[in-house]
C-alpha positions in Angstrom: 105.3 98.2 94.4 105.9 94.9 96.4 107.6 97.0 99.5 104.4 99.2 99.0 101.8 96.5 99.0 103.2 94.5 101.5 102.9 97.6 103.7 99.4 98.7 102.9 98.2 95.2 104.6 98.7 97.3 107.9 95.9 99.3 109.2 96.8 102.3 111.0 94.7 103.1 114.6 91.8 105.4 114.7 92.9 108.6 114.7 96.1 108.1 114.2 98.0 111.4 112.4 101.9 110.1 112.1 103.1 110.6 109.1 102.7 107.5 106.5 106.4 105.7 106.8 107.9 103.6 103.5 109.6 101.8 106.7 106.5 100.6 108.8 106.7 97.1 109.5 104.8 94.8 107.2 104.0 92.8 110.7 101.5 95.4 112.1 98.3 94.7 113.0 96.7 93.0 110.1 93.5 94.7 108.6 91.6 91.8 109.3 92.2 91.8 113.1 90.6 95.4 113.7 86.9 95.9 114.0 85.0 97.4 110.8 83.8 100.1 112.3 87.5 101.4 113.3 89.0 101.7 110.1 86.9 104.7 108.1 88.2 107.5 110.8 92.0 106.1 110.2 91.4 105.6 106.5 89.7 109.3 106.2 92.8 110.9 108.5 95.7 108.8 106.6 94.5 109.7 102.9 94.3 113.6 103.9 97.7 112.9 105.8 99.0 111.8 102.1 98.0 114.8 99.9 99.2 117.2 102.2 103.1 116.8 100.9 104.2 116.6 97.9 101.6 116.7 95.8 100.8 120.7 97.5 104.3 121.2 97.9 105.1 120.8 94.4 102.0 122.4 92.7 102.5 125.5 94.8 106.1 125.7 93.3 105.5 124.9 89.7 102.5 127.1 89.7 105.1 129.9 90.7 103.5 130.9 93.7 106.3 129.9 96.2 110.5 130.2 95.2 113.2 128.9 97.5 114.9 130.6 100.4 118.5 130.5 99.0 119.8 132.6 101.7 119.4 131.1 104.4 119.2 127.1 102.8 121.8 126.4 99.7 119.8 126.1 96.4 116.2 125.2 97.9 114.0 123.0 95.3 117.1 122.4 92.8 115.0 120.1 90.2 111.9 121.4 90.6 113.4 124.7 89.1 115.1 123.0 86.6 112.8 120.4 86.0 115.5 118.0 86.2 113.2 114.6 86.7 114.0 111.1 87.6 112.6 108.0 89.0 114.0 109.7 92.1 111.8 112.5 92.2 109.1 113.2 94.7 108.1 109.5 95.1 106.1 109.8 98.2 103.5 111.4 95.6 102.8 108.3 94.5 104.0 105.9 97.8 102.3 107.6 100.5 99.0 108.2 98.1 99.1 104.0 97.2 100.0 103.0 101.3 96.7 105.6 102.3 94.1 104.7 99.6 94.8 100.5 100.6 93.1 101.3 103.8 90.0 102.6 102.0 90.2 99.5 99.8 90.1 97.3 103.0 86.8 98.9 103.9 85.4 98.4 100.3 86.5 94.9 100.4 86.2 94.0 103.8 83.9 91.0 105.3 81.3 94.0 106.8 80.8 95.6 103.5 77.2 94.4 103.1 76.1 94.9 106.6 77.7 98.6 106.0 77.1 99.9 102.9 77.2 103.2 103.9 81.2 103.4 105.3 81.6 101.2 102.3 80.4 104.3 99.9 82.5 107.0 101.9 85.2 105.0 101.1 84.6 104.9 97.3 83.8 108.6 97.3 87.3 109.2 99.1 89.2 106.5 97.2 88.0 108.5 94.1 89.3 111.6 95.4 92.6 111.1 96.1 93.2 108.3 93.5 92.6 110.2 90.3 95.7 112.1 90.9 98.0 109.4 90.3 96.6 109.5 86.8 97.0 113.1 86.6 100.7 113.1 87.5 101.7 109.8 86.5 98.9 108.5 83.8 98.6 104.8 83.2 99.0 103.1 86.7 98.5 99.7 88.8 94.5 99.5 89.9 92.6 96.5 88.9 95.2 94.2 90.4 96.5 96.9 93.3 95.9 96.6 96.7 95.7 92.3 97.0 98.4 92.3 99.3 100.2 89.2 99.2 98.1 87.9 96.2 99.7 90.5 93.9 102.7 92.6 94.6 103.8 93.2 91.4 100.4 94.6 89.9 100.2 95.6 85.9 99.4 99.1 85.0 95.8 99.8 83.5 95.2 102.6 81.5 94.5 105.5 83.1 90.8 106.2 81.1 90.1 102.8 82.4 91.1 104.1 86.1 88.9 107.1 86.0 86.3 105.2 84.7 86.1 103.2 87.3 86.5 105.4 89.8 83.8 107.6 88.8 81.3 104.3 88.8 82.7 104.0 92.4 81.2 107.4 93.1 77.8 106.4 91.3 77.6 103.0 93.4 78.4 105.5 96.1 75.3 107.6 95.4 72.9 104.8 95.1 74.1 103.3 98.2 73.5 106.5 100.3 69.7 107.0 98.2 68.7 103.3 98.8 70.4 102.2 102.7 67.4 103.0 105.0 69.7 103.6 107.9 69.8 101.7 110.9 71.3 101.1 113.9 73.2 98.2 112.8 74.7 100.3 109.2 74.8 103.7 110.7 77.8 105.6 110.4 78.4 107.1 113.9 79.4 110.3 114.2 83.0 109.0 115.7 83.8 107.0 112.8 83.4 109.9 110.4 86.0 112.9 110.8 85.1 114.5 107.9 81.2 115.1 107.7 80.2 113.0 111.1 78.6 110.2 109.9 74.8 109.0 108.6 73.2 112.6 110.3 75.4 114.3 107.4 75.1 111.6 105.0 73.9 114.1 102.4 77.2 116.0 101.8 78.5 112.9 101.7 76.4 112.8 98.4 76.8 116.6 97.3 81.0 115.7 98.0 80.9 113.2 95.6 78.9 114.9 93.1 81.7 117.7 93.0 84.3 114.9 92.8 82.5 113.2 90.3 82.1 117.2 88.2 86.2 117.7 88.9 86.8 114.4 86.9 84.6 115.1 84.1 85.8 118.6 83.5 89.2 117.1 83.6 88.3 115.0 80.6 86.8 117.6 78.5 89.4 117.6 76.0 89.6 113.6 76.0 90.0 112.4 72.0 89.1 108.9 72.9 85.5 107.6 71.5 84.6 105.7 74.5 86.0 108.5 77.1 83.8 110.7 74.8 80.8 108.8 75.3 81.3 107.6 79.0 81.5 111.5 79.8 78.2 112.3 77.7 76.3 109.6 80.0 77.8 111.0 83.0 76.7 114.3 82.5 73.4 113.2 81.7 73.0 111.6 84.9 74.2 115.0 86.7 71.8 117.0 85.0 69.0 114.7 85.5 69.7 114.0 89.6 66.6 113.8 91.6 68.4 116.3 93.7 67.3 120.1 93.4 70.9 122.1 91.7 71.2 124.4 94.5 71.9 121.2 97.0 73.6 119.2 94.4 77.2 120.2 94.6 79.8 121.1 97.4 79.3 125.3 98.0 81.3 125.3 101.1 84.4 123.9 102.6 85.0 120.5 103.2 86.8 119.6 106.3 88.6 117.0 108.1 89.6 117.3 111.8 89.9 113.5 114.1 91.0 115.5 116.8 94.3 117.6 116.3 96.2 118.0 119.5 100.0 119.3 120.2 100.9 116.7 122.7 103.4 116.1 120.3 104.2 116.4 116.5 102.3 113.5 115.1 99.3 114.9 116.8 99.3 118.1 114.5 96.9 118.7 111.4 99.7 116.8 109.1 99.6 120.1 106.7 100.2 122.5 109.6 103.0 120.3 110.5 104.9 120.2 107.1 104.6 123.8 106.5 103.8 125.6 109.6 105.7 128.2 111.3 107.3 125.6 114.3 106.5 122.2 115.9 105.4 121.8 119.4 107.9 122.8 121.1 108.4 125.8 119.4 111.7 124.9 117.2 111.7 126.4 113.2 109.5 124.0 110.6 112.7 123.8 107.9 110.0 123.3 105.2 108.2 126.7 106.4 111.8 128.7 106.7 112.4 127.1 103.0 109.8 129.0 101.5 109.2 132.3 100.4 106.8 133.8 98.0 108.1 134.1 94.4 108.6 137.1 92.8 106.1 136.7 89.8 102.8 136.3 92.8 104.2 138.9 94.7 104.3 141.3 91.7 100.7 139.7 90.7 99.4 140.5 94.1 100.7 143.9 94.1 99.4 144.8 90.8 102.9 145.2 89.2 102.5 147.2 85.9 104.4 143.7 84.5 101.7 142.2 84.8 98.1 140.9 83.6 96.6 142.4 87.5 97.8 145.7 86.7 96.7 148.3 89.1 94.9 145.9 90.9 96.1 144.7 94.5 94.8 141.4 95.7 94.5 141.6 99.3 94.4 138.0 99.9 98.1 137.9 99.7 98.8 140.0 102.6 96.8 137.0 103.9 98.7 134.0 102.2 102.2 135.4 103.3 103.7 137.8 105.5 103.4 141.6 104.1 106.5 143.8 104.5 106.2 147.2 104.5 102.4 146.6 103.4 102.7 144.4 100.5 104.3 140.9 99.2 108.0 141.2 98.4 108.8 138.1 96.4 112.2 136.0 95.3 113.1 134.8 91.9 112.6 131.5 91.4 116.3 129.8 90.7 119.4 128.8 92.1 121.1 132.3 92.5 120.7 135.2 95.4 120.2 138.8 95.3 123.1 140.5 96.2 122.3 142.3 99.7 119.9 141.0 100.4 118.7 138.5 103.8 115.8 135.5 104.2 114.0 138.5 106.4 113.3 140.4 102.9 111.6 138.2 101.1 107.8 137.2 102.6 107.1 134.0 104.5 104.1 131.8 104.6 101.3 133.8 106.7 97.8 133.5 107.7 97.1 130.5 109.8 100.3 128.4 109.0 102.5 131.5 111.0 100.4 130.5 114.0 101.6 128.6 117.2 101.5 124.7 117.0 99.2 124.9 119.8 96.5 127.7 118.7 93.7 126.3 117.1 93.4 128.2 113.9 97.1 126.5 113.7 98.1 123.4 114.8 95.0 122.5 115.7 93.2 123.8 112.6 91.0 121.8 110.2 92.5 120.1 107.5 90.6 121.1 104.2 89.7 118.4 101.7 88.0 120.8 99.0 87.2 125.0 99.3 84.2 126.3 99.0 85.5 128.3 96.3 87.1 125.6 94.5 83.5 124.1 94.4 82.1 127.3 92.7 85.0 127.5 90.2 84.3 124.0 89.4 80.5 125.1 88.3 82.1 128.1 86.4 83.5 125.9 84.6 81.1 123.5 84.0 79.7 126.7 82.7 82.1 127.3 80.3 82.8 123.7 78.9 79.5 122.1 79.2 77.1 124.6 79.2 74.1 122.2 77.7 74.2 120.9 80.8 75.7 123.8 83.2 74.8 128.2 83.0 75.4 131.2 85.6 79.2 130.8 84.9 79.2 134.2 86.1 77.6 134.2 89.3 79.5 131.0 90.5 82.9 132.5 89.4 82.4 135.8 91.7 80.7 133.7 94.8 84.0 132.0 94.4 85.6 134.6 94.4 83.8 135.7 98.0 84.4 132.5 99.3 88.0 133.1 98.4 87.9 136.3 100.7 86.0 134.8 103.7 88.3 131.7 103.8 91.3 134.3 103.7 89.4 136.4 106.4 88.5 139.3 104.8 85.3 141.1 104.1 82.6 140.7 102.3 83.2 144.6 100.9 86.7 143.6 100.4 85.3 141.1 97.8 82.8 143.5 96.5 85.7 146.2 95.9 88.2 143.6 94.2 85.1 141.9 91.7 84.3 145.4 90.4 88.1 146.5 89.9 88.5 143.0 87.9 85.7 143.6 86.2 87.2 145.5 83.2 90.5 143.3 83.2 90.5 141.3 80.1 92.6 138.7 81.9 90.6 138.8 85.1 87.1 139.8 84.6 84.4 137.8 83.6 83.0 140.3 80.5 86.2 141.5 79.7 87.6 137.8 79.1 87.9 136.3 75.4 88.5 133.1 76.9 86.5 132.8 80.3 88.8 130.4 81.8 91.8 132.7 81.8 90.1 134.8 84.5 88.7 131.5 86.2 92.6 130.4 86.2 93.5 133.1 87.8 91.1 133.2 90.8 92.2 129.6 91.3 95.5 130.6 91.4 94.7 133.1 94.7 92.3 131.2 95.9 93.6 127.8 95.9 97.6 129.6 96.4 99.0 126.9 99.9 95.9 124.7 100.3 94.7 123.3 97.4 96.8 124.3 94.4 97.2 121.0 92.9 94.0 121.9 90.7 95.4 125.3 89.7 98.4 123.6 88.2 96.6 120.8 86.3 93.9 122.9 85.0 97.4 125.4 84.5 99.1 122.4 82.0 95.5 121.8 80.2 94.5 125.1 79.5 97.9 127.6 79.3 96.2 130.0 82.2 97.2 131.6 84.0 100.6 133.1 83.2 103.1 130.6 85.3 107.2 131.5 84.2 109.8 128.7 84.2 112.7 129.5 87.1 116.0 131.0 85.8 117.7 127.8 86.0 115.0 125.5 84.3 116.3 123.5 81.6 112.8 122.9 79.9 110.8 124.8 77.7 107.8 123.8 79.6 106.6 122.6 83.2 106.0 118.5 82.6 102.3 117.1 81.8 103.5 113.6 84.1 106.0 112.4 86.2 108.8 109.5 86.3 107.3 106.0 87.9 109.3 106.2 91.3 112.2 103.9 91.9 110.3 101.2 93.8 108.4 100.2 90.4 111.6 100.0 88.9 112.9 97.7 91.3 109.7 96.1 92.6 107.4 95.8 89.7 109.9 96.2 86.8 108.2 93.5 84.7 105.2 96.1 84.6 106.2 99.5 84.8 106.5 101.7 81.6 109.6 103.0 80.7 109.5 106.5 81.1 111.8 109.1 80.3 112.3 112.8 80.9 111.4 113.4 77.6 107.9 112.2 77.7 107.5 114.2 80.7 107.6 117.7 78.5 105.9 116.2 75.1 103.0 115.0 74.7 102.6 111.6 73.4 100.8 108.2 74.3 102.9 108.3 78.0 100.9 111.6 78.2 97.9 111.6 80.9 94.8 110.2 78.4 92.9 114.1 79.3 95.8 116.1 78.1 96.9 114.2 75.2 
């Protein structure tokens, strides 16, 4: 944590898309040095810069939607099929998500947070979004004392209830600062400094954002034990229910986007997820991460309507969408160390759609960087539906508009969506009647919805609730998929007179290591 902290006292320049470095010098420019009003633009650019790599690259994988390409790359994601963890694995989860998030905490804390309370709440409604996830994957973590700098770089680890606590107050400080700031010239947020909604003229979906954010938290923490969780969740959705807001304009129904200016003048000016997993860079040479991937067997076969399994019959044409069809449909790779004999990379599907575009088209390099989909924001009120439904009803009709989102973001028709809803319809796993348990069917539609962009919320709602069906690779050596990670190997070294000691063990059973919502 010290190597970490001591970086996150750098700011990085507006705009800037280079990917977040472990090695960037601790001499940069000092956040204090660079005006208020530059930081919220670099602080919204390097926190989407963050989530776009491991934390997608690994939910994609261990909800079974992606599988190695072993035949051209020897044994592609080796212990994320076999679930072999360490304090070794996938740190930049938690590194680059701790270096991005200090530059939102620099806003929050800086010397113009009165005379701008209105960047001051974007950043608490961002810092919310991306820092919950460390408590999903990693539970009890540094907070309180994180992000002092040279005051504190060995920080102790809260509990993660306290953390989303917290965070979620952050959001509600949020909201009243956007209901009570008359804005001005001097506290406006300019449309410049905001790459995500441009600034104080969209300073509502700010709100609705945050609302959704706030809804994603609290449906995460459904199933929380805890006494005081239990009641801090009561009074939160109290609050939702009883916002001076009208429903229908309450919550995110569309997609929320971030774009600072993607250009291909060279690499670092890509969309940072286009440039982790699309087709090539700018000057046209193979992505290794995109020629690493190939659609697993199990999505293909879900896709297709395989008679093996639950969406038999049924053919989802999104996937033709997700991935590249051969011969008209997905042909998918086991998931596991070994090879079919025969058979050649050029078999098996690729990524598609947008990421199989040049670095320099628009709807690829270019393209916006998505923070939530409007479909995830329906599914969300689905399940608010389902869970809370004192508070929350039409589970129904916001589980097929998500479904129609789903089809619009993946560029198909609005009768495409029509055709597919009523061909679920009598699927006990699928369709909303036919379901016994709605949120097997609201599983799976985040599973094809969410599949590349956002699929981190498949796979935790995946390890709370069983759904959707999700095999283990050949080779895994676990019974299960994990409900945490290891602490990386900078807390062991850096902060090691704080950091739990975690084994692979706890990572498959649950127990008090176990994320506080899943326990």
């Amino acid at each position: 944590m010290k190597k970490i902290f001591l970086i996150a006292g750098a700011v990085f320049s507006i705009y800037s898309c280079s990917r977040l470095d472990d090695n960037m010098s601790p001499n940069a420019v000092p956040d204090g040095n660079v005006p208020a009003r530059q930081k919220l633009a670099a602080a919204e650019t390097s926190t989407f810069d963050a989530q776009t790599g491991d934390l997608i690259e690994l939910s994609n994988f261990w909800m079974n939607t992606t599988a190695g390409n072993n035949y051209q790359w020897a044994n592609v994601y080796p212990n994320e099929s076999s679930l072999n963890l360490n304090s070794a694995f996938r740190n930049q989860l938690w590194n680059n998500t701790y270096l991005s998030v200090a530059n939102l905490q620099a806003i929050i804390d800086g010397s113009s947070a009165k005379s701008l309370p209105l960047h001051v709440a974007i950043a608490k409604i961002l810092k919310a979004n991306y820092l919950h996830y460390i408590v999903d994957f990693y539970s009890d973590a540094p907070y309180f004392d994180a992000f002092k700098q040279q005051s504190n770089l060995a920080p102790k680890y809260d509990k993660g209830e306290a953390i989303y606590m917290d965070l979620i107050k952050g959001v509600n400080e949020a909201i009243d600062a956007i209901d009570n700031t008359p804005v001005n010239n001097d506290n406006q947020v300019k449309a410049s400094e905001d790459v995500i909604f441009g600034g104080s003229a969209q300073i509502a979906k700010w709100r609705q954002f945050a609302n959704s954010i706030k809804l994603r938290m609290l449906l995460r923490m459904s199933n929380a034990t805890d006494g005081t969780v239990k009641s801090f969740v009561a009074s939160e959705l109290v609050k939702l229910n009883s916002d001076k807001v009208p429903f229908a304009t309450r919550f995110v129904t569309y997609n929320v986007t971030i774009n600072p200016g993607y250009n291909a003048g060279s690499n670092q000016g890509l969309n940072p997820f286009f440039r982790r997993y699309g087709a090539v860079d700018v000057s046209g040479t193979d992505n290794d991460t995109y020629t690493q991937i190939r659609v697993s067997e199990h999505y293909a076969k879900l896709i297709n309507g395989d008679a093996s399994k639950p969406t038999v019959g049924i053919v989802d044409p999104r996937g033709v969408k997700q991935f590249i069809a051969i011969d008209g449909e997905l042909v998918g790779t086991p998931q596991g160390n070994g090879k079919i004999a025969g058979a050649s990379q050029d078999d098996f599907s690729a990524l598609g759609g947008n990421l199989n575009r040049s670095a320099s088209n628009a709807l690829g390099g270019l393209d916006n960087g998505y923070l939530m989909l409007a479909s995830e924001g329906n599914f969300l009120l689905a399940e608010a539906a389902i869970v809370y439904p004192q508070y929350f009803s039409n589970g129904k009709t916001y589980f097929e508009q998500g479904i129609r989102d789903s089809f619009t973001f993946w560029g198909l028709t609005s009768a495409q969506a029509a055709t597919y809803i009523t061909a679920i319809n009598g699927n006990t796993h699928l369709g909303w009647d036919a379901a016994g348990n709605k949120l097997e069917p609201l599983q799976y539609q985040r599973l094809f919805a969410l599949a590349n962009y956002r699929p981190m919320e498949t796979y935790l709602n995946y390890i709370k609730t069983g759904f959707p069906e999700t095999p283990l690779a050949s080779n895994a050596q676990q019974p299960r998929k994990p409900y945490r990670l290891i602490y990386p190997v900078s807390e062991y070294t850096g902060n090691s007179s704080n950091v739990p000691n975690i084994s692979a063990a706890d990572c498959f059973t649950k127990n008090q290591t176990t994320p506080f919502w899943l326990r």
